[in-house]
Structures are given as structure tokens and as C-alpha cells.
C-alpha positions as CSV (number, residue, x, y, z in Angstrom):
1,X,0.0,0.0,0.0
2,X,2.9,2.6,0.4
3,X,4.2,2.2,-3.0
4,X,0.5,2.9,-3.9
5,X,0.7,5.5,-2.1
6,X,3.4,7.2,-3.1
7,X,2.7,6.6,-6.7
8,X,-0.3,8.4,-6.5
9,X,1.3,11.6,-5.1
10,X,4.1,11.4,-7.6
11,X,1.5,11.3,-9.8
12,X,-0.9,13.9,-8.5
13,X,2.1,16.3,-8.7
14,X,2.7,15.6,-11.9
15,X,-0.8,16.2,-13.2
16,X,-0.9,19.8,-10.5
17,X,2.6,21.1,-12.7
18,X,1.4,19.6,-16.1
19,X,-1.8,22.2,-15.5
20,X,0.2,25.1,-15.1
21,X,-2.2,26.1,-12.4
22,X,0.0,29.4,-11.7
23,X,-0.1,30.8,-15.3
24,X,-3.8,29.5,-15.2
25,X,-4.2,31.6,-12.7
26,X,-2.9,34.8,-14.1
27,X,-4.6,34.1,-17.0
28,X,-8.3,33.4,-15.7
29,X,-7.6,36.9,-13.6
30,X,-6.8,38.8,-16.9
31,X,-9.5,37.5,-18.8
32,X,-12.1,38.2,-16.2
33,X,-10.9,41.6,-15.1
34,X,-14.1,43.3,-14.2
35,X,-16.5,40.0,-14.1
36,X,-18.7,39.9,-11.1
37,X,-18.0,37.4,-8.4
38,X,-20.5,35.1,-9.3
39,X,-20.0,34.7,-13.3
40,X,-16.3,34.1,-11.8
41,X,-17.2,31.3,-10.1
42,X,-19.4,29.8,-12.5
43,X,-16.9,29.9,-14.9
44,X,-14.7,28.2,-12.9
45,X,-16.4,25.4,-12.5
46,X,-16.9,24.8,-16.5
47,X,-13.6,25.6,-16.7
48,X,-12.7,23.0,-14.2
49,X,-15.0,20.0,-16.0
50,X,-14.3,20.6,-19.2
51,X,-9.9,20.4,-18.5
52,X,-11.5,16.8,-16.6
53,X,-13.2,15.7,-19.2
54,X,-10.5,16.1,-21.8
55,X,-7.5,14.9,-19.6
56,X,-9.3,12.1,-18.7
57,X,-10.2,10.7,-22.4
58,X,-6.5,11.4,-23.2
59,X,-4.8,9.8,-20.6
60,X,-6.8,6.6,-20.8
61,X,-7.1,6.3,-24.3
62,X,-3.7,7.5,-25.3
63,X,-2.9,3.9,-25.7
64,X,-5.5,3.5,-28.7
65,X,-4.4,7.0,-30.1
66,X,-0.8,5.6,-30.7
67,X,-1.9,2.1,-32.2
68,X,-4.0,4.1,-34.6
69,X,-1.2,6.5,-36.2
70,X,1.2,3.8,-35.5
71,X,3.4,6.2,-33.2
72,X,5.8,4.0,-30.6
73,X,5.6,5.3,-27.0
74,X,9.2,6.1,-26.3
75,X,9.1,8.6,-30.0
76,X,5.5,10.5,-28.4
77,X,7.8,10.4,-25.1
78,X,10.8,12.1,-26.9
79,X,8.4,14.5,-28.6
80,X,6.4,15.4,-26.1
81,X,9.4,16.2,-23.9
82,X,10.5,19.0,-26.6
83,X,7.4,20.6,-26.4
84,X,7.4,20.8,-22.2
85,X,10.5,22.0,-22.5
86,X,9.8,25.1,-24.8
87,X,6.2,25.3,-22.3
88,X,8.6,25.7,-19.5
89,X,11.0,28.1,-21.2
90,X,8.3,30.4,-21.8
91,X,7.3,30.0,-18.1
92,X,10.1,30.8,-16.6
93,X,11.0,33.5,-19.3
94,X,7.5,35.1,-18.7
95,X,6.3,34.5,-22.3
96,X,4.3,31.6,-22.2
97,X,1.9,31.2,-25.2
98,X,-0.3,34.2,-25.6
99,X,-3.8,33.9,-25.5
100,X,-5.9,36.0,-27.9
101,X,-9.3,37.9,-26.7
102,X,-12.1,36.1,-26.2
103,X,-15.6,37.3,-25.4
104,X,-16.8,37.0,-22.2
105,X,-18.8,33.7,-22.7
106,X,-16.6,31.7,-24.7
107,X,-13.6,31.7,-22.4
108,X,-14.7,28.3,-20.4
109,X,-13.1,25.7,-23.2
110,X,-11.1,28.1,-25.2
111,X,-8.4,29.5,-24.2
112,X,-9.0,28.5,-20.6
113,X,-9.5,24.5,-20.7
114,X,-7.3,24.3,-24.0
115,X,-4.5,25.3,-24.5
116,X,-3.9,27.3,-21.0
117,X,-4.4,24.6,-18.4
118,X,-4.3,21.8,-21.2
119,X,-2.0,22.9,-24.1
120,X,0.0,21.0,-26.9
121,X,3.0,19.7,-24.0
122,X,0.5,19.0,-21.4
123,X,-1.7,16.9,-23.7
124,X,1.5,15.1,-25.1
125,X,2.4,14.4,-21.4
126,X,-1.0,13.4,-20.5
127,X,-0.7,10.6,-23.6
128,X,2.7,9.6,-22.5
129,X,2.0,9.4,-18.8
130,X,-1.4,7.3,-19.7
131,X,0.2,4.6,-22.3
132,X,3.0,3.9,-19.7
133,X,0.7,2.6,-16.8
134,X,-0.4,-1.1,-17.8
135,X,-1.0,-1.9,-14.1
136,X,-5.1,-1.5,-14.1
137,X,-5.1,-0.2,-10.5
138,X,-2.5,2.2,-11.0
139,X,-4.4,3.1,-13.8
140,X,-7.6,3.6,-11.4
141,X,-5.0,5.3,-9.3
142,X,-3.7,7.6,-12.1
143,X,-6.9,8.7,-13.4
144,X,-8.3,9.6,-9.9
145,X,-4.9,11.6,-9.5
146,X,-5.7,13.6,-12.6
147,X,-9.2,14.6,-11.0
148,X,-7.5,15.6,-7.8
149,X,-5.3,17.8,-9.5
150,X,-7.8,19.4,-11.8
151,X,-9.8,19.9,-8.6
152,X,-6.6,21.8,-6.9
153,X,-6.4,24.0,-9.6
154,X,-10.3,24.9,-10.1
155,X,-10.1,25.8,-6.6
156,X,-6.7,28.3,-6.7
157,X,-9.6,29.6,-10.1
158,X,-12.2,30.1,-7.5
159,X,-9.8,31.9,-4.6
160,X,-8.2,33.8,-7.6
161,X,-9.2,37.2,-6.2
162,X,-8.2,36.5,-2.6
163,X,-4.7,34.5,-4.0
164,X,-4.2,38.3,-6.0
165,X,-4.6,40.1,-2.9
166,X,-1.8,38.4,-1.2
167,X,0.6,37.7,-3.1
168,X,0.1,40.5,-5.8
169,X,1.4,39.9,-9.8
170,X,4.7,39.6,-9.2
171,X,3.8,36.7,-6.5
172,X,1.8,35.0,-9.1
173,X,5.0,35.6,-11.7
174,X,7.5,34.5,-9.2
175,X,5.0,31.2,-9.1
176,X,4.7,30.5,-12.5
177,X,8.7,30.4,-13.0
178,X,9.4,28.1,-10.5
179,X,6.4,26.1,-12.3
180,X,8.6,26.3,-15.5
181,X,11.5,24.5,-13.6
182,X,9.8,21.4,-12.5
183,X,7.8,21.5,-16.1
184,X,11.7,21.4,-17.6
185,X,12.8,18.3,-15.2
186,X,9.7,16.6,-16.4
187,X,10.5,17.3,-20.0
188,X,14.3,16.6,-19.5
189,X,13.0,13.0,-17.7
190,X,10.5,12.2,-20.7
191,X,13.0,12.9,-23.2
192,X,16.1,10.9,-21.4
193,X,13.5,8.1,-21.0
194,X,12.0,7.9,-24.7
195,X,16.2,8.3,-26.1
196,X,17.0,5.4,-23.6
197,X,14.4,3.1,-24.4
């Protein structure tokens, strides 16, 4: 039950990172500058089903996805690793991939679901991460660790206006760089493993 355990956090952390949720944050702020309280919070919730929903289908069907373009694991691994890498460049540079306007309603999928909180690397990762896991109770364990870290994130989207108040923009930079680093260990771990295999 340990290893269990402790597979499931590694996991879990993996998934929290993979989201961006710092970035996410600053992003969801900016895009609802002015928005009343409760359309906030509303939104957050779509915004937090809808990243579910499609890291869920990709991370237990990434399996299928491969067989069908007739990509091998350990290449997706390798590529997928290159674009985490340039995600958490941008990150830590404080140019991650601009978002254009939206209108107020249509912010809940795009950009916020895809590609803020579940862009090109993170998807990639998500495939990866989901093809690797044959064990089907690690699988269990993997998707459940997914909805806990989408959870985490929906709620930092909820206390966005409180988290602002504390720690301010440059807080939330400061945040989102330190994100890039453990988004460029992943990537440098994804690629080493895909070369190696």
C-alpha cells in the first residue's frame, strides 16, 4: 500500500505542474478583469469540468491513439518532452503562449480549458503518462490523481481574487517560474527516457 501510495502523489504532482495552475491563474484573472463574483465562479467550475473531461479521455485512451497513427511510446515520449520543454521556457522567461481575446462567454473551453491549463506539452504528457501505466489499478489510481489535480487547480480559479490580494502579480510571476522549472525536469526525464528506451 505505500508504493501505492506514493505513486499516487508522484502522480498527483505531476498532473498539479502539467496544468500550469500558476499561469492559469494569471490568465483566468486577466481574462475576467471586471466580471462579477459570481459569473467568476461559475466559470470556474466549467472551466474545471471541461480540463477533466478532456485529460481524462487522453490519458486513458492515449494507448489507442498511438496504435492508430502507428506512433511507438518512447518517440511521443521524446516529442512530447521538446514541447514541455519550450512550455517551461516560456514560463520561466514570462512569455508563455499568448492567448488572444475572447468574449466573455466563450472563455470556459477556449483558451482557458485548452491550450492554458491543457495545451499542446500538457496533452503530449497526458498521452505519455497514460500509455505507460499497464497496471489497471495504477491506472484507477492515475486517473483519480488527474481529478484531484484538476480539482486543486479549479479551486486556486475560485480563490483567484483572494490569492491576487496576497501575493500581488509579481507573487503569481515568481510562481509561474518556479512552475517552468519542474515543467523542464519533467521534459528533460520524458526525453532521457524515450532516447534510452
Amino acid at each position: 500500500m505505500p508504493a501505492e501510495w506514493s505513486f499516487f502523489v508522484s502522480v498527483f504532482l505531476k498532473f498539479f505542474f502539467l496544468l500550469t495552475p500558476f499561469f492559469a491563474l494569471s490568465m483566468f484573472l486577466s481574462l475576467t478583469r471586471g466580471y462579477p463574483d459570481v459569473l467568476r465562479r461559475r466559470l470556474t467550475l466549467r472551466i474545471g469540468a471541461s480540463a477533466a473531461t478532456l485529460g481524462l479521455i487522453l490519458f486513458f485512451f492515449g494507448d489507442g491513439i498511438f496504435a492508430v497513427f502507428g506512433i511507438t511510446l518512447d518517440a511521443f515520449r521524446v516529442g512530447a518532452g521538446a514541447l514541455l520543454f519550450l512550455s517551461a521556457v516560456g514560463l520561466v522567461h514570462g512569455q508563455a503562449t499568448s492567448v488572444a481575446e475572447t468574449p466573455e462567454e466563450d472563455i470556459t473551453v477556449v483558451p482557458m480549458a485548452i491550450p492554458v491549463m491543457v495545451g499542446p506539452a500538457t496533452i503530449g504528457s497526458l498521452l505519455v503518462l497514460g500509455a505507460e501505466i499497464d497496471d489497471p489499478t495504477r491506472r484507477g489510481l492515475g486517473g483519480l490523481a488527474l481529478l484531484l489535480a484538476v480539482a486543486a487547480v479549479t479551486v486556486l480559479l475560485w480563490l483567484a481574487s483572494w490569492i491576487e490580494a496576497i501575493i500581488g502579480r509579481r507573487g503569481l510571476a515568481i510562481l509561474s517560474k518556479i512552475t517552468g522549472l519542474i515543467l523542464a525536469a519533467l521534459a528533460a526525464q520524458l526525453v532521457l527516457t524515450g532516447m534510452r528506451d
